[in-house]
C-alpha atoms as an extended CHARMM CRD file, in Angstrom:
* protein
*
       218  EXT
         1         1  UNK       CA             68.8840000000      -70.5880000000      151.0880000000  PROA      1               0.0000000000
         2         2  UNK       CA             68.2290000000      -67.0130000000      151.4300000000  PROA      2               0.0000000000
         3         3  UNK       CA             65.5940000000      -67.0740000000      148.2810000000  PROA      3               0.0000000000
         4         4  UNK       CA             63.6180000000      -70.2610000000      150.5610000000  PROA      4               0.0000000000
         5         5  UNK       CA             63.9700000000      -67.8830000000      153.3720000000  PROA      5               0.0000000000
         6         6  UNK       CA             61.9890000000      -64.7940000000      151.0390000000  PROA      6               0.0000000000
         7         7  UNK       CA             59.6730000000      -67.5710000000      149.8760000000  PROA      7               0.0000000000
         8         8  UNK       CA             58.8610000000      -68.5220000000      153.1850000000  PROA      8               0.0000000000
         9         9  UNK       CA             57.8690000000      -64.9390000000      154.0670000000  PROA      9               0.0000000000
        10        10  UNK       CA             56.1440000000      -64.2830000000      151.4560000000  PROA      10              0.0000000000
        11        11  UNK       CA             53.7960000000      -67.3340000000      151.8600000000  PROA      11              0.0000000000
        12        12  UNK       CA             53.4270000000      -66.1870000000      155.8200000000  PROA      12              0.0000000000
        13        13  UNK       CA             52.5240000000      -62.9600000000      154.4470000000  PROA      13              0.0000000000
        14        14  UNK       CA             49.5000000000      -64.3890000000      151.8290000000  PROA      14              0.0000000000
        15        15  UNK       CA             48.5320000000      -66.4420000000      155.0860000000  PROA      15              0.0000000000
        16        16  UNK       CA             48.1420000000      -63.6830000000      157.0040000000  PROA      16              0.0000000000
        17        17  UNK       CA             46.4480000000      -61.3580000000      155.0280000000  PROA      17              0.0000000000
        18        18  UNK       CA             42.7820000000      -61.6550000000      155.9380000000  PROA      18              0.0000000000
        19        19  UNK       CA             41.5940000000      -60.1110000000      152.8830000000  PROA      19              0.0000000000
        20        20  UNK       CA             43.1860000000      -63.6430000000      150.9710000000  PROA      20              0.0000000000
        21        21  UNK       CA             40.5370000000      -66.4190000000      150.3210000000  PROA      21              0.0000000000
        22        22  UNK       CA             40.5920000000      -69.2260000000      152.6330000000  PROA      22              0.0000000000
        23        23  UNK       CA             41.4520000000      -71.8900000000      150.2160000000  PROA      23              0.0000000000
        24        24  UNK       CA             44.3030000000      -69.8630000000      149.1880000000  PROA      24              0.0000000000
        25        25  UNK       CA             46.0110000000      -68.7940000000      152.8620000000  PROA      25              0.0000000000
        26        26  UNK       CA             45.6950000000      -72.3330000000      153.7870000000  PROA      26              0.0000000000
        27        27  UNK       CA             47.8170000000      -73.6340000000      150.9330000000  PROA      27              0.0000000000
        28        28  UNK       CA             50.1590000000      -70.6890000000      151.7720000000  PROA      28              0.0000000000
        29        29  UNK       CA             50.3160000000      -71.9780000000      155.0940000000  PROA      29              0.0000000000
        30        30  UNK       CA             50.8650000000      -75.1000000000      153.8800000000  PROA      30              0.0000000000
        31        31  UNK       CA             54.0640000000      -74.1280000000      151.7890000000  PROA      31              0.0000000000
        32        32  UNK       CA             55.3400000000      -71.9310000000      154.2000000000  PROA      32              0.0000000000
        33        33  UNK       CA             55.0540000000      -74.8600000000      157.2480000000  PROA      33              0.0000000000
        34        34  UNK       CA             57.0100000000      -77.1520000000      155.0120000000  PROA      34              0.0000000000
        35        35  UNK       CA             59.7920000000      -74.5060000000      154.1780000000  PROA      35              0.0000000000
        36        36  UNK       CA             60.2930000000      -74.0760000000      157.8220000000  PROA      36              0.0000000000
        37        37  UNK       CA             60.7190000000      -77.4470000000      158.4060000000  PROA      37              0.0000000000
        38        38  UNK       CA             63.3460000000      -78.0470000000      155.1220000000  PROA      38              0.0000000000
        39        39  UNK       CA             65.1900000000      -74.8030000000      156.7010000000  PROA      39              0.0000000000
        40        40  UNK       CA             65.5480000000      -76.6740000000      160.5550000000  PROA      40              0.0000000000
        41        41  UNK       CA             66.2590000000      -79.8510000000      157.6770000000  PROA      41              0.0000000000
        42        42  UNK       CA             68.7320000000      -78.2060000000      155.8500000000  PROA      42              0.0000000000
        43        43  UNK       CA             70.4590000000      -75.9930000000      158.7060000000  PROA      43              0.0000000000
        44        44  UNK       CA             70.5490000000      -78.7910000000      161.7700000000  PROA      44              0.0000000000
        45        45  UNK       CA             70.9070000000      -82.3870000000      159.1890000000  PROA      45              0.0000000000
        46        46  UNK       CA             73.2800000000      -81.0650000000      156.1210000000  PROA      46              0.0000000000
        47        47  UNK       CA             74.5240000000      -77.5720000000      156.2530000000  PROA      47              0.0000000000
        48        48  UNK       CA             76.2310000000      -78.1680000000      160.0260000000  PROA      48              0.0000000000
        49        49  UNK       CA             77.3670000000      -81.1160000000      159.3100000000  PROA      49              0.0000000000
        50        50  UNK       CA             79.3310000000      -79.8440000000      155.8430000000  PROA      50              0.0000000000
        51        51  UNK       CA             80.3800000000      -76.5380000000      158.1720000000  PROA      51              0.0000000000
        52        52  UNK       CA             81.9250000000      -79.0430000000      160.9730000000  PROA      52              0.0000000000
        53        53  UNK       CA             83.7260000000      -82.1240000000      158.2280000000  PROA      53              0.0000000000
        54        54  UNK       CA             84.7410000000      -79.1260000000      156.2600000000  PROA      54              0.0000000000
        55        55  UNK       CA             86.7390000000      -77.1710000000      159.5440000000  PROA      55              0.0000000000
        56        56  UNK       CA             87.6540000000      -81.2170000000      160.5040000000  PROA      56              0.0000000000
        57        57  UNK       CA             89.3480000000      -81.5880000000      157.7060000000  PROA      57              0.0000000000
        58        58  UNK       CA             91.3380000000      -78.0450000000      157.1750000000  PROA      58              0.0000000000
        59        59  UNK       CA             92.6000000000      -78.9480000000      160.8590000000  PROA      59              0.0000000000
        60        60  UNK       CA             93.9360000000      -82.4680000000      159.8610000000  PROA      60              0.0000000000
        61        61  UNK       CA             95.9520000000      -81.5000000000      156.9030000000  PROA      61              0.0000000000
        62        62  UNK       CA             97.5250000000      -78.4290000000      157.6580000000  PROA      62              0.0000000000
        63        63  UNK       CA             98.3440000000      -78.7460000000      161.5990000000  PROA      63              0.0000000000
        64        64  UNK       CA             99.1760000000      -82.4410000000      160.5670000000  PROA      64              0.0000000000
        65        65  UNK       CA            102.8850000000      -84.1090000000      159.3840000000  PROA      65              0.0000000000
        66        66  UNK       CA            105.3560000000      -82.2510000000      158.7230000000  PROA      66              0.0000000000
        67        67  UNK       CA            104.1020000000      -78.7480000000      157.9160000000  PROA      67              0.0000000000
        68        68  UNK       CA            104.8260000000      -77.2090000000      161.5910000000  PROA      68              0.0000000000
        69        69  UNK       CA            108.4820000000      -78.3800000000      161.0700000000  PROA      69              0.0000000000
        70        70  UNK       CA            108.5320000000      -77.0730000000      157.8090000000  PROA      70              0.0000000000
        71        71  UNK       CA            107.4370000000      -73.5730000000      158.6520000000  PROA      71              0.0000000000
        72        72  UNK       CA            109.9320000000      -73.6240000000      161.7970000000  PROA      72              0.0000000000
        73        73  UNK       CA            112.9990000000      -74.3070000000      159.7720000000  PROA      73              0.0000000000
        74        74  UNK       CA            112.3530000000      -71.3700000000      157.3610000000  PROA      74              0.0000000000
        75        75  UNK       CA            111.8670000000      -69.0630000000      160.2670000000  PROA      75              0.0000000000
        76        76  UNK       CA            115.2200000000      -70.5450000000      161.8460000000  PROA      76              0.0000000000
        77        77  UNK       CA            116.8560000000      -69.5800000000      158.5160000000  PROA      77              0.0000000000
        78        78  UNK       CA            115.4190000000      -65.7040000000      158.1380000000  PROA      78              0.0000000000
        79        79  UNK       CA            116.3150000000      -65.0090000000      162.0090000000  PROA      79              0.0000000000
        80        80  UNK       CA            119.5970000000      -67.2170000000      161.9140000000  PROA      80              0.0000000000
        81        81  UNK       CA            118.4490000000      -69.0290000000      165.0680000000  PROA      81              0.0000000000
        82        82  UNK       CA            121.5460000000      -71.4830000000      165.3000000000  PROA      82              0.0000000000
        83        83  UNK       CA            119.4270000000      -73.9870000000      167.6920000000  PROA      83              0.0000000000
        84        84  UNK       CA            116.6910000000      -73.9650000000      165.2410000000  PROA      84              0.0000000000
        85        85  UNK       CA            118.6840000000      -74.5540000000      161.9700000000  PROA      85              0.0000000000
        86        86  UNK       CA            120.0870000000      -77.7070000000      163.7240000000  PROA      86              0.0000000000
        87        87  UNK       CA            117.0700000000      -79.2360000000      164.5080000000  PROA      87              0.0000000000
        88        88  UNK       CA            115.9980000000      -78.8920000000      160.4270000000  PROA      88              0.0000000000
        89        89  UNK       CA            119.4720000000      -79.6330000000      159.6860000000  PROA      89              0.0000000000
        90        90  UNK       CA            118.9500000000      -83.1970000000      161.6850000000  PROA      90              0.0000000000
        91        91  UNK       CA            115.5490000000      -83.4510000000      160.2670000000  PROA      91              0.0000000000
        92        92  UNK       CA            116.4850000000      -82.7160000000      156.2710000000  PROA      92              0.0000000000
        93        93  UNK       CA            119.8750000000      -85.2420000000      157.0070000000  PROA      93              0.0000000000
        94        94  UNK       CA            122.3130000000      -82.2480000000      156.8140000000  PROA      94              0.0000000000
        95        95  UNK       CA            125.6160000000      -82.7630000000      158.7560000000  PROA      95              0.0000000000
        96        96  UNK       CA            124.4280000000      -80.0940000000      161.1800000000  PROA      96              0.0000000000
        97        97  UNK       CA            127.6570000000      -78.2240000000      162.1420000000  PROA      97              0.0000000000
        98        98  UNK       CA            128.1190000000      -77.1500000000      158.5570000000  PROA      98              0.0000000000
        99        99  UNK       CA            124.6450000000      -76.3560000000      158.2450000000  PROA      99              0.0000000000
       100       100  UNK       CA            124.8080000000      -74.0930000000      161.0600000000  PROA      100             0.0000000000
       101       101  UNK       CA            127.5780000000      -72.6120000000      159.8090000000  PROA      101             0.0000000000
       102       102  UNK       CA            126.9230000000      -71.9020000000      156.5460000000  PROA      102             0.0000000000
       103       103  UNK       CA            123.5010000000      -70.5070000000      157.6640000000  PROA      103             0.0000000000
       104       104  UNK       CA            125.3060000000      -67.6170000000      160.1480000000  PROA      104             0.0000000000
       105       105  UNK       CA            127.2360000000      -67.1860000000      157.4960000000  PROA      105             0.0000000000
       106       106  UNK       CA            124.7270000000      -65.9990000000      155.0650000000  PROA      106             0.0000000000
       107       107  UNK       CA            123.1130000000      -63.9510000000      157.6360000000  PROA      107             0.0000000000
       108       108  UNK       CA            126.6740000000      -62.1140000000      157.4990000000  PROA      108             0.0000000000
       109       109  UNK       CA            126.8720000000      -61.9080000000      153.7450000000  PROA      109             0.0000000000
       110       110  UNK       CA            123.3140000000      -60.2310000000      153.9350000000  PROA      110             0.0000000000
       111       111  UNK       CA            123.7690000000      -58.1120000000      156.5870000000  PROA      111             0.0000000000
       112       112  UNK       CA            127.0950000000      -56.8200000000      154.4050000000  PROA      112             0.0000000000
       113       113  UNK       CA            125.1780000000      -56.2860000000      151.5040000000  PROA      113             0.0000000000
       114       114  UNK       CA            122.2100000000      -54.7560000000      153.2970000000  PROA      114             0.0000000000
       115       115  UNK       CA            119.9350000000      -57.5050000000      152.6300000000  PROA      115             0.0000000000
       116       116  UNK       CA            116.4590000000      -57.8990000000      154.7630000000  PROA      116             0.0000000000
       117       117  UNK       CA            115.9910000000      -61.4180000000      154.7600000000  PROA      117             0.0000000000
       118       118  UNK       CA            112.1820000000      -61.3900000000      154.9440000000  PROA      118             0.0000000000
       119       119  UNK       CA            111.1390000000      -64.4850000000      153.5090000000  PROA      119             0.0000000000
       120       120  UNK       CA            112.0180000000      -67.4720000000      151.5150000000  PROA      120             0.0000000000
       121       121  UNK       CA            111.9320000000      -65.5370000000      148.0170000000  PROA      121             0.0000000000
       122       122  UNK       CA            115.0990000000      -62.6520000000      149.6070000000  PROA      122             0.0000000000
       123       123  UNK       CA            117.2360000000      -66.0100000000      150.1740000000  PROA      123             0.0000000000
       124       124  UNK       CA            116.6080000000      -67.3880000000      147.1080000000  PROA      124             0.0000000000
       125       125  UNK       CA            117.9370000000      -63.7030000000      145.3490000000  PROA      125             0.0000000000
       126       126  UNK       CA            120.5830000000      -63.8700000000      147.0520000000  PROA      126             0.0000000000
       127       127  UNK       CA            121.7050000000      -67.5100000000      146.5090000000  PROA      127             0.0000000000
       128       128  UNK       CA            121.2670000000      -66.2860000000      142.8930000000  PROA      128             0.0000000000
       129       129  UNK       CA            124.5830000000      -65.1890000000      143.0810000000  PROA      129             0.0000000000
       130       130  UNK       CA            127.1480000000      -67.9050000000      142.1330000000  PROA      130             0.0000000000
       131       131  UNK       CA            130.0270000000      -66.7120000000      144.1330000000  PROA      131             0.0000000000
       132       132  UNK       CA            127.8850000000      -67.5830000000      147.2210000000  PROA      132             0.0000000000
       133       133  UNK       CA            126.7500000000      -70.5110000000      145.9480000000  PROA      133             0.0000000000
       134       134  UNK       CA            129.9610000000      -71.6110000000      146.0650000000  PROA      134             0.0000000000
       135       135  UNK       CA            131.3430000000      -70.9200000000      149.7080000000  PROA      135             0.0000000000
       136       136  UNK       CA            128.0300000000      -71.6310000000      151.1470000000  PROA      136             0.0000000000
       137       137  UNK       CA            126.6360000000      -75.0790000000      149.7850000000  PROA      137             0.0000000000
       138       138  UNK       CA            124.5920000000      -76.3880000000      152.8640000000  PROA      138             0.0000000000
       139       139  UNK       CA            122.5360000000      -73.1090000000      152.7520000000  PROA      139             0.0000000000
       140       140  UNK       CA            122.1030000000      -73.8600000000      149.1890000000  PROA      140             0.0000000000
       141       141  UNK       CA            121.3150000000      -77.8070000000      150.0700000000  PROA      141             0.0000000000
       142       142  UNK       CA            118.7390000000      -76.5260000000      152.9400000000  PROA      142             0.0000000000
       143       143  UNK       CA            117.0410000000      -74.0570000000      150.8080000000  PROA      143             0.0000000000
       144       144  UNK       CA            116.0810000000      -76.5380000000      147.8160000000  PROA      144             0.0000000000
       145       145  UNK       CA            115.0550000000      -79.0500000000      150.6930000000  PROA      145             0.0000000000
       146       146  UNK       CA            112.4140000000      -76.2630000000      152.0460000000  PROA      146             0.0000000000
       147       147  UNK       CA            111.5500000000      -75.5640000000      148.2850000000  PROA      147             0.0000000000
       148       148  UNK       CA            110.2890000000      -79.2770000000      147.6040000000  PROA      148             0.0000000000
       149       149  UNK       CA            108.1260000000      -80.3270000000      150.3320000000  PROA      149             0.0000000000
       150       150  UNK       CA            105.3810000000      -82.4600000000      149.1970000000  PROA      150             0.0000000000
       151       151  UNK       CA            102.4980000000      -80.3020000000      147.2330000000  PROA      151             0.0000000000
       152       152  UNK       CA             99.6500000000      -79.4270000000      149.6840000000  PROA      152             0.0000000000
       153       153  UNK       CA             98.3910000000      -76.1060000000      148.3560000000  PROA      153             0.0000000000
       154       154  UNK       CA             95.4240000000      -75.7760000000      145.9690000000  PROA      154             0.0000000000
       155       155  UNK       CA             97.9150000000      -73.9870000000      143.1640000000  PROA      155             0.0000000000
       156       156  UNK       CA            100.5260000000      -76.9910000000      142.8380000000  PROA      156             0.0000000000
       157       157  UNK       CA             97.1240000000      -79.4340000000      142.7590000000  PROA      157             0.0000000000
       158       158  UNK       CA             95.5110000000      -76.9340000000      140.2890000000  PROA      158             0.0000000000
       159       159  UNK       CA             98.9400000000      -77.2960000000      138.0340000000  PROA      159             0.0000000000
       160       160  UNK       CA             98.9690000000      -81.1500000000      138.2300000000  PROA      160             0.0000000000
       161       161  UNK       CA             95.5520000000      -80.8820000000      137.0860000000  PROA      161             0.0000000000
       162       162  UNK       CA             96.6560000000      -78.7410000000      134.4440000000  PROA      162             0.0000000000
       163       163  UNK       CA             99.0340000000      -80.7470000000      133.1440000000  PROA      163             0.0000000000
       164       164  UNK       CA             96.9340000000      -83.7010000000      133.2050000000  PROA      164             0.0000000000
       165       165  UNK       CA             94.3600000000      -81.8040000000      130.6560000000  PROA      165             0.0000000000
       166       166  UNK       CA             97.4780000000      -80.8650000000      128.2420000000  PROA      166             0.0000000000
       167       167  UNK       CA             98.7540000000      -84.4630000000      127.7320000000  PROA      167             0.0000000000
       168       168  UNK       CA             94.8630000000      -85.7120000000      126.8690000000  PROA      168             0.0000000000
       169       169  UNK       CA             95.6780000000      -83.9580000000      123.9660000000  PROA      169             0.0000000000
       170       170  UNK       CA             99.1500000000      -82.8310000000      123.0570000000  PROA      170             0.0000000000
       171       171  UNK       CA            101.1460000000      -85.3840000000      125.0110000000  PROA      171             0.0000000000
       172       172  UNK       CA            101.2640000000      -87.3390000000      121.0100000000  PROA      172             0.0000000000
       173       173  UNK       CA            102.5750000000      -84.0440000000      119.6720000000  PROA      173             0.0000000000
       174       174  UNK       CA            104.9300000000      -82.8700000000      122.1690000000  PROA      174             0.0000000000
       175       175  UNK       CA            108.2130000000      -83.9050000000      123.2790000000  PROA      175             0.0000000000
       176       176  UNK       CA            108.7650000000      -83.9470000000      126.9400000000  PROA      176             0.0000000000
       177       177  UNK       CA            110.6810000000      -80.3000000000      127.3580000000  PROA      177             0.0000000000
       178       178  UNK       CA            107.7850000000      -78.5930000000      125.3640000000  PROA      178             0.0000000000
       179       179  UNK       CA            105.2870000000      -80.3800000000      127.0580000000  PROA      179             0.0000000000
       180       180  UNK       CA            106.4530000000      -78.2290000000      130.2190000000  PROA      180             0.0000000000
       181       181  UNK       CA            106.6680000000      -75.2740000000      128.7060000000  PROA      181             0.0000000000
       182       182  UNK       CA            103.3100000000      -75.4810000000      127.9130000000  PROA      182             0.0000000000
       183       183  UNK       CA            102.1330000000      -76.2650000000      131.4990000000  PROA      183             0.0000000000
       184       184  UNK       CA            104.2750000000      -73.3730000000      132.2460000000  PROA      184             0.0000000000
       185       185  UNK       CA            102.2510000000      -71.2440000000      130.4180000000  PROA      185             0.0000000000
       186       186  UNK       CA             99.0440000000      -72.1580000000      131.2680000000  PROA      186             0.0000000000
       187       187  UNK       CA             99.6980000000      -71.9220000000      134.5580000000  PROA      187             0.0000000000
       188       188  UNK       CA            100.3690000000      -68.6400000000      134.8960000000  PROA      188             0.0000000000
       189       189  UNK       CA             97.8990000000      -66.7130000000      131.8840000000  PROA      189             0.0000000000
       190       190  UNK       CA             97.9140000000      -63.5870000000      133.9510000000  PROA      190             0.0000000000
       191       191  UNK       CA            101.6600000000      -62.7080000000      133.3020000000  PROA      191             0.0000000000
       192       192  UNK       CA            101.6640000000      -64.6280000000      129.6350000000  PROA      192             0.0000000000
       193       193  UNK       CA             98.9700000000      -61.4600000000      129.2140000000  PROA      193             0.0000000000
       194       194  UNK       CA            101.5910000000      -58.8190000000      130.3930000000  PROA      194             0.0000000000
       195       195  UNK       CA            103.9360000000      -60.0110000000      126.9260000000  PROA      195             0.0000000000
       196       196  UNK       CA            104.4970000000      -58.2420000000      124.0060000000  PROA      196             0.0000000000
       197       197  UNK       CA            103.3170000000      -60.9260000000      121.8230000000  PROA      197             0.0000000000
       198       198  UNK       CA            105.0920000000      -59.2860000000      118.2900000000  PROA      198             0.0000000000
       199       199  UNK       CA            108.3110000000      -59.0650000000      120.3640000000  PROA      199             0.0000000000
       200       200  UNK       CA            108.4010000000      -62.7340000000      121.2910000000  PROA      200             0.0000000000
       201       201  UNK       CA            107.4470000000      -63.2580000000      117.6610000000  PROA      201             0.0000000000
       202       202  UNK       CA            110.5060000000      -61.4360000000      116.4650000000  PROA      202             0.0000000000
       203       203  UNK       CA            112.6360000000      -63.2070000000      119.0400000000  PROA      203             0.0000000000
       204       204  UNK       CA            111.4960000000      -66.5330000000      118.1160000000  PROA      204             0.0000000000
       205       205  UNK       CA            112.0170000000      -65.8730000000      114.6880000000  PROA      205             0.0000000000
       206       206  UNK       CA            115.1030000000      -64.5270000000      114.9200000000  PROA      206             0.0000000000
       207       207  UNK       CA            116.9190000000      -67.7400000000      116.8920000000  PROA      207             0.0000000000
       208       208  UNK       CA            117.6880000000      -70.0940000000      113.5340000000  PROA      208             0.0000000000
       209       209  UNK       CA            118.2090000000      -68.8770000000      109.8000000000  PROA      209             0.0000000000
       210       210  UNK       CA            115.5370000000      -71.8030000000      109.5400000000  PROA      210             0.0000000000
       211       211  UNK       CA            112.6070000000      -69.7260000000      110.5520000000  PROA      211             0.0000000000
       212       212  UNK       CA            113.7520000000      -66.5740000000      109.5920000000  PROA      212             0.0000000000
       213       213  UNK       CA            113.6430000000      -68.0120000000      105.9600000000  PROA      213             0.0000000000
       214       214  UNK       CA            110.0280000000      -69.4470000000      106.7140000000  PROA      214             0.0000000000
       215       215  UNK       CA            109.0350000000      -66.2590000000      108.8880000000  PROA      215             0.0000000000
       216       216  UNK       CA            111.0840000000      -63.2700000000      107.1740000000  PROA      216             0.0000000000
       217       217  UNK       CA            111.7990000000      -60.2350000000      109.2100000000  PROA      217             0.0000000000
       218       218  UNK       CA            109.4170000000      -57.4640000000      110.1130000000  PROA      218             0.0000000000
């Protein structure tokens, strides 16, 4: 658009110039009359109307189903609001007394261990642990439930995509387990970069007398 936009001055410009010949700042003002009216075209017919289904359609899928609720429930479990964790309790199925309960109780663990609970990921460390695994199960149970919501960000569509492309042509070769590690590992290149590749080498090798036979040692 912006190149029309130079192209249209630049044909005013020829137009204007009263040294030009005639015959030439006429078909200048020619072109430039028909860029003007593909701009008013382009801006009022095409590029509005993209602008408005585009913000039309960011509104109905991410202030639509379930995604408010969603985002409540994880707050409710980082602040330990009891009131809130019961109303995702009821929504997820939980028995909600237990749920409650288990919830203030991690909120005491981590405030004993001096643990910020600052999002999702500082639970998830600390659930880590299987001693409180164990004592607190409905935490545990309320935690997976916010972790598998159905996939509405670009990266889980991008990774579904991925996968898709890997089985058009290794899904004959592969069994099912290294199928996924596969998608794994095209999904995230950047830290597959950060690897010592000669390391993993050595520790691949080194796993079965098998390969360490085929591979020797170096």
């Amino acid at each position: 658009m912006e190149n029309y936009v130079a192209l249209g001055d630049s044909l005013e410009a020829i137009a204007d110039d009263s040294s030009s010949r005639s015959t030439v700042a006429s078909t200048a003002s020619g072109f430039a009359r028909l860029l003007r009216e593909f701009r008013f075209f382009f801006g009022r017919r095409v590029y509005l109307e993209v602008v408005d289904r585009l913000l039309a359609s960011l509104d109905t899928r991410y202030t639509g189903g379930d995604q408010q609720r969603l985002l409540q429930a994880e707050t409710a479990l980082l602040t330990g609001d009891a009131a809130g964790v019961a109303r995702a309790a009821a929504f997820f199925g939980l028995e909600v007394d237990r749920a409650v309960l288990h919830c203030q109780m991690l909120q005491d663990i981590c405030r004993q261990r001096g643990v910020q609970l600052a999002s999702l990921q500082d639970v998830v460390t600390v659930l880590r642990d299987a001693t409180v695994r164990a004592i607190l199960p409905d935490s545990l149970t309320y935690v997976k439930l916010l972790l598998t919501p159905p996939a509405t960000w670009c990266s889980a569509e991008r990774s579904f995509s991925l996968l898709r492309r890997l089985k058009t042509y290794l899904r004959s070769t592969l069994i099912q387990e290294r199928l996924c590690q596969a998608a794994v590992l095209a999904s995230y290149p950047e830290r597959l970069d950060k690897l010592d590749m000669e390391e993993e080498m050595r520790r691949f090798v080194a796993e079965t007398p098998q390969r360490t036979n085929a591979f020797g040692r170096w």
